[in-house]
Every structure is written in structure tokens, then in C-alpha cells.
Steps between C-alpha positions, in 0.01 A plus 500: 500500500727217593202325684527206244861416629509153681668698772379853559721703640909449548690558789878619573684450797739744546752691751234824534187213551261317299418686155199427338398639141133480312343673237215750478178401635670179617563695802123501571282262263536118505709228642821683498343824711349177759859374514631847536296525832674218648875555432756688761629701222756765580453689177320456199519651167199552288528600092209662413312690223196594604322859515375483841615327809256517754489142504857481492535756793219339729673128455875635587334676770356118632811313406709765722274519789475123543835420406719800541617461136703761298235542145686714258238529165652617143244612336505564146275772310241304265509535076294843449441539839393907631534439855650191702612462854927489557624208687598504867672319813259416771735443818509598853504848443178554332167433643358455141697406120646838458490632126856529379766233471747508782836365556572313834865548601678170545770469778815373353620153662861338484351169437216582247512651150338761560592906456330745647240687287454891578 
């Protein structure tokens, strides 16, 4: 957890909107999940290695609904692990986290960096 940070969670402004990025159960325990609630994130990215993500699901699911943020999850399997849940992208297009990981096509703009992903 990077609750122990003097600053808990890092922001990026950039030309597709605010980016945000925490780790794990960050998303949902502690100081960083209470400042999480209060940012107008346009996307954040969450590393994760974790069997399950109920929690996970049920916070993106929150975070979107109240703030209309993009919540793409990469979750890695655990060590030894028999079973675990694969990450997923909660956005507009799913009433719940959808199992999966999913790519969000990007529209290409002249005055960003950005290419468009397929």
C-alpha cells in the first residue's frame, strides 16, 4: 500500500483529462481511497494483485457513478494462486466492473500525442 506516502495519490494533467494512478486496495481502504472519492478524475489506472476483486469492482463502480471516471484495473494472478478474478475497465458501457481487460479506443488529435489504439 502506498498509504504511508506524505501525498497519497498523484495526479497527471494531460490532453485526454486528468489521469490518476493507485495501487491495490488503495483504491478502496484508507486515506488514498477517501481522496479518491473527491477527485474529478478522467481515468485512473489501478496495478493490482489480488485474487478477488469484489471490493475492487464495487469501489470503481462508486468512483464512476459519482464522478463519471474511466477505472481500468490490472490485475495480476497471486503466487500459487488456483483461482483469481482478471482485471477489467469499468466505464460507461457497463453497468457493473466487467471481468476481462478492455481496451478503450483513443481518437487521434493533431495537437496531442496520442495514436489511436484498436
Amino acid at each position: 500500500m502506498i498509504e504511508s506516502s506524505p501525498t497519497p495519490l498523484t495526479c497527471l494533467s494531460t490532453p485526454i483529462g486528468l489521469v490518476g494512478m493507485t495501487i491495490c486496495r488503495d483504491l478502496f481502504m484508507g486515506s488514498s481511497a477517501a481522496v479518491l472519492q473527491s477527485l474529478p478524475l478522467d481515468w485512473l489506472l489501478v496495478p493490482s494483485m489480488s485474487d478477488k476483486l469484489g471490493l475492487h469492482k464495487m469501489a470503481a463502480k462508486t468512483i464512476h457513478d459519482t464522478r463519471g471516471t474511466v477505472i481500468a484495473v490490472a490485475n495480476q494472478q497471486m503466487p500459487d494462486a488456483q483461482d483469481f478474478d482478471q482485471g477489467f475497465v469499468h466505464h460507461d458501457k457497463y453497468e457493473e466492473g466487467k471481468p476481462g481487460l478492455t481496451i478503450i479506443t483513443v481518437q487521434y488529435s493533431p495537437d496531442s500525442h496520442l495514436r489511436l489504439v484498436k
